[in-house]
C-alpha positions in Angstrom: -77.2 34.5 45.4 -80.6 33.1 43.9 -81.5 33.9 40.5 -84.9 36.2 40.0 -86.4 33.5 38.9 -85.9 30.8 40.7 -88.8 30.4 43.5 -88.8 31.0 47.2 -87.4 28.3 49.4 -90.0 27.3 51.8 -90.0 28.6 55.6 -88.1 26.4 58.0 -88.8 25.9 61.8 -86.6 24.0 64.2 -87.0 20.4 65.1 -85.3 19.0 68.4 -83.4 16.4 68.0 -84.9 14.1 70.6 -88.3 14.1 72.0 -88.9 14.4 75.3 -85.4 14.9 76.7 -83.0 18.0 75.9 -79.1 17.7 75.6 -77.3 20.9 75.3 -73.9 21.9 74.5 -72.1 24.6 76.7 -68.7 26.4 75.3 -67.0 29.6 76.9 -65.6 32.2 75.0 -64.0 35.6 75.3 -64.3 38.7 73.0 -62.8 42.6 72.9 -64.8 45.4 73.9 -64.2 48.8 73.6 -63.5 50.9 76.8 -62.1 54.2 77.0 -58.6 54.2 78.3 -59.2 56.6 80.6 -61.1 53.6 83.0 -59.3 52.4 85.9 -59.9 48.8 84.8 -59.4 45.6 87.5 -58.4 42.3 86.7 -62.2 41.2 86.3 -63.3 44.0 84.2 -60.8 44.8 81.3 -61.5 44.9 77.7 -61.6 41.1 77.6 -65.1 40.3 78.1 -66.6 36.3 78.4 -69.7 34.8 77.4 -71.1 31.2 77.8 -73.4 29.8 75.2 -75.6 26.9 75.7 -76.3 25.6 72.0 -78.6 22.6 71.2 -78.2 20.3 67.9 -81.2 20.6 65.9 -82.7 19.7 62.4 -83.9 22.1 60.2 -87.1 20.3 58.3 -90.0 22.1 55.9 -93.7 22.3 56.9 -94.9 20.2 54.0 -92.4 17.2 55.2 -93.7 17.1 59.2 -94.9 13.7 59.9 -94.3 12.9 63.1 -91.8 11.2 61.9 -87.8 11.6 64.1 -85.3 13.5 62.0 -83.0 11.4 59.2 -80.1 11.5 58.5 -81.1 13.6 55.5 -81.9 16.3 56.9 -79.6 19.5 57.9 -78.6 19.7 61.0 -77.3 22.9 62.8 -76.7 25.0 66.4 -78.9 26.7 67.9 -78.3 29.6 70.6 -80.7 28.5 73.3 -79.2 31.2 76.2 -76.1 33.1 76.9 -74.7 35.1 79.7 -72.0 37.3 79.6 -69.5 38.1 82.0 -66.8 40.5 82.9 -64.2 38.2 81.9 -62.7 35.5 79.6 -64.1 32.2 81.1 -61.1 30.1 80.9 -62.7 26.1 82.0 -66.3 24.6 81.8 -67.8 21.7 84.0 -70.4 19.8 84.7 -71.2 18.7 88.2 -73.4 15.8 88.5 -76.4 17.0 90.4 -76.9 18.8 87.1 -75.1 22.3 87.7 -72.7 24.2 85.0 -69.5 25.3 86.6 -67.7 27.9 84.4 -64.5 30.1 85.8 -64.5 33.5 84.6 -61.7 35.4 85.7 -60.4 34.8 89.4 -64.4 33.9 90.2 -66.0 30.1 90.0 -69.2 30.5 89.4 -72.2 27.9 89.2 -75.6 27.9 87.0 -78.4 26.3 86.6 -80.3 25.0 83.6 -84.3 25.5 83.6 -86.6 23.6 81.6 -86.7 26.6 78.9 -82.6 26.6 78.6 -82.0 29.7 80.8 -78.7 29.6 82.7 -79.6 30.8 86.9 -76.8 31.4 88.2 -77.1 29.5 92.3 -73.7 30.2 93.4 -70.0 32.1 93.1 -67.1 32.2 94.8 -64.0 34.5 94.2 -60.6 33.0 93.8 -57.4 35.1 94.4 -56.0 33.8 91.0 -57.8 32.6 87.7 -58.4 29.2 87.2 -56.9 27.7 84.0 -58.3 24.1 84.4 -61.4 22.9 86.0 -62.5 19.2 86.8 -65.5 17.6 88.6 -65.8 14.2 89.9 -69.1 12.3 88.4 -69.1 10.1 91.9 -68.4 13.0 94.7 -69.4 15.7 93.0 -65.9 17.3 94.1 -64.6 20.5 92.2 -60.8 20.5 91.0 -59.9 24.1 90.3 -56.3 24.7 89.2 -54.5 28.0 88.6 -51.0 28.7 87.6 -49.8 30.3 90.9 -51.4 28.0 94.0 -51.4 24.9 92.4 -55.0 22.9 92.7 -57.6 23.3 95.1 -61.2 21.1 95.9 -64.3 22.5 96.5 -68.0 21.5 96.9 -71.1 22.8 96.3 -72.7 23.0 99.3 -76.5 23.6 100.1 -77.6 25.4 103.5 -80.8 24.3 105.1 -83.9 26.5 105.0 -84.2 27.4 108.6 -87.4 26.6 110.4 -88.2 23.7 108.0 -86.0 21.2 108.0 -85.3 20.9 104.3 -81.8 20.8 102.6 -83.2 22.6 99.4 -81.9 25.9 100.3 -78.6 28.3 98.9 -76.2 27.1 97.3 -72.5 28.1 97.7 -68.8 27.0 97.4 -66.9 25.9 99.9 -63.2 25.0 100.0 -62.4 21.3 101.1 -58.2 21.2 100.2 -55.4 23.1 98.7 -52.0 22.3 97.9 -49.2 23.7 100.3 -47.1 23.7 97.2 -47.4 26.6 94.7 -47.2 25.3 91.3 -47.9 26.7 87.6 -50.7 24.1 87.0 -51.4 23.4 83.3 -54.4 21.1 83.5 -56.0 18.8 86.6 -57.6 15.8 86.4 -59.7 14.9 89.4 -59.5 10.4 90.3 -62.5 8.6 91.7 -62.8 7.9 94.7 -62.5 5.0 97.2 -66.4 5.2 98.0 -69.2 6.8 95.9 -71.7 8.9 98.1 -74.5 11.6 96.7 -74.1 13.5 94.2 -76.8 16.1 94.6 -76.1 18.3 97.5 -79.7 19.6 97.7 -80.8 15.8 98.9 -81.1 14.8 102.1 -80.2 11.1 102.6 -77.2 9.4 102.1 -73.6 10.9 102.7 -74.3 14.3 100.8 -71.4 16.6 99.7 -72.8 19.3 101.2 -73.9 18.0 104.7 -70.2 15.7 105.5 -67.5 17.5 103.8 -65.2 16.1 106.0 -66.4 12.7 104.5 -66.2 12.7 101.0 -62.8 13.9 99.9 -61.0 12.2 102.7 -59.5 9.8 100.0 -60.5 12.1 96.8 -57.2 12.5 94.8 -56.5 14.5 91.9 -53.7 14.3 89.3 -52.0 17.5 87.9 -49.4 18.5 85.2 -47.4 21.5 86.0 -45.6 24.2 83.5 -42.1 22.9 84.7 -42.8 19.2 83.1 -44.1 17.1 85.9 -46.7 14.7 87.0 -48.1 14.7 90.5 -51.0 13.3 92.2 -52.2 14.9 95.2 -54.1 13.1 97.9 -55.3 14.6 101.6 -53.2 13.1 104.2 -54.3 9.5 105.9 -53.6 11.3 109.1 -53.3 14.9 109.3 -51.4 16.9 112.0 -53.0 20.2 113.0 -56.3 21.7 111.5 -54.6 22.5 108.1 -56.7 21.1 105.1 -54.0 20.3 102.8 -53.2 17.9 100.0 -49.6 16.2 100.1 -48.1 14.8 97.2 -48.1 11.1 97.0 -46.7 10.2 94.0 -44.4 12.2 91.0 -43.0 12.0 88.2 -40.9 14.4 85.5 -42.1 13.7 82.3 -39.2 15.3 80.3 -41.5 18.0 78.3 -44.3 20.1 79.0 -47.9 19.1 79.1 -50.8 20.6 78.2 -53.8 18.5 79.1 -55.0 15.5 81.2 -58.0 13.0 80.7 -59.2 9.7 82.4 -58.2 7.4 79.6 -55.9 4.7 77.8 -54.0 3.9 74.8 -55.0 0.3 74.7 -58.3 -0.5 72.7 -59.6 -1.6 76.5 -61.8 0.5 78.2 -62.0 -1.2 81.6 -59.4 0.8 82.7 -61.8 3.5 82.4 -65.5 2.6 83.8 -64.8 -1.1 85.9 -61.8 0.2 88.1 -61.6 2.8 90.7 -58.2 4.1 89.3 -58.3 5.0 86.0 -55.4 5.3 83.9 -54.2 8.7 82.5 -53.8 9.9 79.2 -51.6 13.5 78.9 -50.9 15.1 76.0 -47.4 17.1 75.6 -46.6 20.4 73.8 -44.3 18.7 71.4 -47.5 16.7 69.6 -46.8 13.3 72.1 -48.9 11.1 74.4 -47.8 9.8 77.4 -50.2 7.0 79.3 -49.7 6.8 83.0 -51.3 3.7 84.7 -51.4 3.5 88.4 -49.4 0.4 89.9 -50.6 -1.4 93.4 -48.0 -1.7 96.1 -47.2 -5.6 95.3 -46.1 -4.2 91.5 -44.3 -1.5 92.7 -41.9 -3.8 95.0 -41.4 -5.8 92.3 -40.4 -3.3 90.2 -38.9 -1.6 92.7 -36.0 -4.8 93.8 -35.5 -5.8 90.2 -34.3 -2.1 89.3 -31.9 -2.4 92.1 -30.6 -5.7 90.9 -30.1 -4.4 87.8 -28.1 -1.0 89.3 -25.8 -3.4 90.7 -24.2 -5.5 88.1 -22.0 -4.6 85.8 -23.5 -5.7 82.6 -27.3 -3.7 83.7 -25.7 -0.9 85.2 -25.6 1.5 82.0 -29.2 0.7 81.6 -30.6 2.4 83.7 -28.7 5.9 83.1 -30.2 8.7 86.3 -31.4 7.2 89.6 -35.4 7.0 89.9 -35.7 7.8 93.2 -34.3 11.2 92.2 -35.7 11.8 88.9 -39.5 11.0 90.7 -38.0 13.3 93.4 -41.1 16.0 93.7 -38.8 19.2 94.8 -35.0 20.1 93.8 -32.3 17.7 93.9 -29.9 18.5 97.0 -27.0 18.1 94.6 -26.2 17.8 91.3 -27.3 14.3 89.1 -23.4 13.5 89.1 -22.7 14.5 92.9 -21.2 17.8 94.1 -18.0 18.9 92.4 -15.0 18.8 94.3 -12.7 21.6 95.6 -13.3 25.5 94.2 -15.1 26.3 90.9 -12.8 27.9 88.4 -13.6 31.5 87.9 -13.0 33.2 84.9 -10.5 36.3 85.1 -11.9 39.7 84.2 -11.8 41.0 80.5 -8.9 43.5 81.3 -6.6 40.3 82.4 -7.3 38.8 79.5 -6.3 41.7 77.4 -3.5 42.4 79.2 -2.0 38.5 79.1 -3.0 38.5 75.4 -0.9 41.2 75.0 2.0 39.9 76.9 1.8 36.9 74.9 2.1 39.0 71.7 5.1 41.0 73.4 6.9 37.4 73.9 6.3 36.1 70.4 7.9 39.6 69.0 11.0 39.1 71.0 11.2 35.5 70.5 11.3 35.8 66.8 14.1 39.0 67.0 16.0 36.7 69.3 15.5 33.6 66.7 16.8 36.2 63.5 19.8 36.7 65.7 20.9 33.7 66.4 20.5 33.2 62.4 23.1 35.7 62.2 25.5 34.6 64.1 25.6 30.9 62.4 25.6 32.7 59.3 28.7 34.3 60.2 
């Protein structure tokens, strides 16, 4: 608290931090709010309500200092609310698709907005999910949505424009449509979406080159996405080279158990490299595990994997390598159950455990036996002593 006599501190007004361009920050929260319990509340509108804040970095500078002159690093710097919008539930994952939409998931609903020049979130499009979506991810080449959820495992979508009719143009309403899904349920933890083979357009409201919107049969035909599941494993998903029937589903191409639970996925390595990331068209993954590790994952081409591949089996059969190697790989990769145990199937009938009344009633016959063995022992005592 300020002293009575120490003067007024001079009026502040907001300075952006760059001129002529605006970067904002968008997070998603959730909050209580009081409803009676008398409501018949659905899953969308309970007493956990959601918001999404855009914020903007700004510096907070005097009158008398303003002299055209960019902020310094002396200044104080702080958030500021630009817009909010609330919804009717918790939003759980935040993207951004690169035609310059904000992709939020509230609830079981995937919802899209749009950013004006004054900071206002529009919202262009929505879609309703039959679960929640935990994890979200959005190709910056395709513009293809990864939406996982911890009962159906991941799907794609794409934002996709419908033309104005009568004029030709592309610019019209934008909605969701649904490219791929797993045919595997799955408790997904997080997805991370992999570039693909071939970049196209980004923005679905333009109308040359290969747009999202216009040839969705086009653009995720090689789009994979990698995904870490509840149960401890690593999977990446990829549409089928050539499918059978009009299903649009993802197979799983390659797996891998992991040993512990993980939490989250990013494009990334543990080397001080970072062509891995940005030269490449398959970046390695980073995935960080509810026991505090990290575990990189770097994708091998089909020459490496041979190799790998007959010197592991070289090594299972000598003698001196054998122990190495411990489980089988094939198995351990294996992306269902195992048929049979690790060890093989056990042989003849499993020993069943007799009921509790059995066992009282042997333990007591073995208490009967040890009475009358000892009275028979004290009489044969006798007799040698007479």
């Amino acid at each position: 608290m300020a002293s009575p006599s120490a003067s007024p501190s001079k009026p502040t007004k907001r300075t952006p931090s760059q001129k002529g361009t605006s970067s904002f920050i968008a997070v998603g929260t959730s909050y209580e709010w009081p409803v009676p319990a008398t409501n018949n509340l659905t899953d969308d509108r309970g007493r956990c309500m959601g918001r999404v804040l855009l914020l903007q970095l700004e510096a907070e500078r005097t009158y008398g200092d303003d002299d055209g002159s960019a902020p310094s690093t002396a200044d104080r710097w702080r958030f500021h609310a630009v817009s909010e919008v609330k919804l009717p539930a918790p939003v759980l994952a935040l993207g951004t698709h690169p035609s310059g939409y904000l992709v939020a998931s509230a609830g079981s609903r995937l919802l899209a907005y749009q950013i004006t020049h004054f900071g206002v979130l529009r919202r262009v499009a929505s879609v309703r999910c039959r679960y929640p979506a935990v994890s979200l991810s959005i190709c910056g080449t395709s513009g293809v949505i990864a939406v996982g959820d911890r009962h159906e495992s991941v799907m794609l979508y794409s934002l996709k424009s419908d033309q104005c009719e009568g004029t030709g143009s592309a610019a019209g309403k934008l909605s969701f449509e649904l490219l791929r899904a797993d045919s595997r349920s799955s408790p997904v933890a997080d997805c991370q979406i992999l570039p693909p083979f071939f970049s196209n357009a980004t923005d679905p409201t333009q109308q040359s080159g290969a747009s999202v919107g216009e040839k969705t049969g086009d653009a995720p035909v090689r789009q994979a996405v990698a995904q870490i599941d509840m149960r401890g494993r690593f999977s990446v998903l990829e549409p089928p080279s050539r499918p059978i029937g009009p299903e649009m589903n993802l197979t799983t191409v390659a797996s891998f158990n992991m040993g512990e639970v993980g939490l989250r996925i990013s494009a990334g390595s543990l080397t001080p490299t970072s062509s891995s990331i940005h030269g490449h068209g398959r970046a390695g993954l980073v995935i960080g595990t509810l026991l505090g590790g990290l575990i990189a994952i770097k994708p091998l081409s089909d020459t490496q994997y041979g190799l790998l591949r007959a010197l592991e089996r070289a090594l299972a059969r000598h003698t001196l390598t054998a122990p190495l190697l411990g489980n089988r790989h094939a198995e351990y990769r294996h992306p269902g159950l195992l048929p049979c145990p690790p060890h093989g199937a056990p042989e003849g009938s499993l020993p069943v455990p007799p009921p509790e009344e059995d066992m009282e009633e042997a333990a007591m016959s073995g208490d009967e036996r040890g009475e009358e063995g000892e009275e028979e022992g004290e009489g044969d005592e006798e007799e040698e002593e007479g």
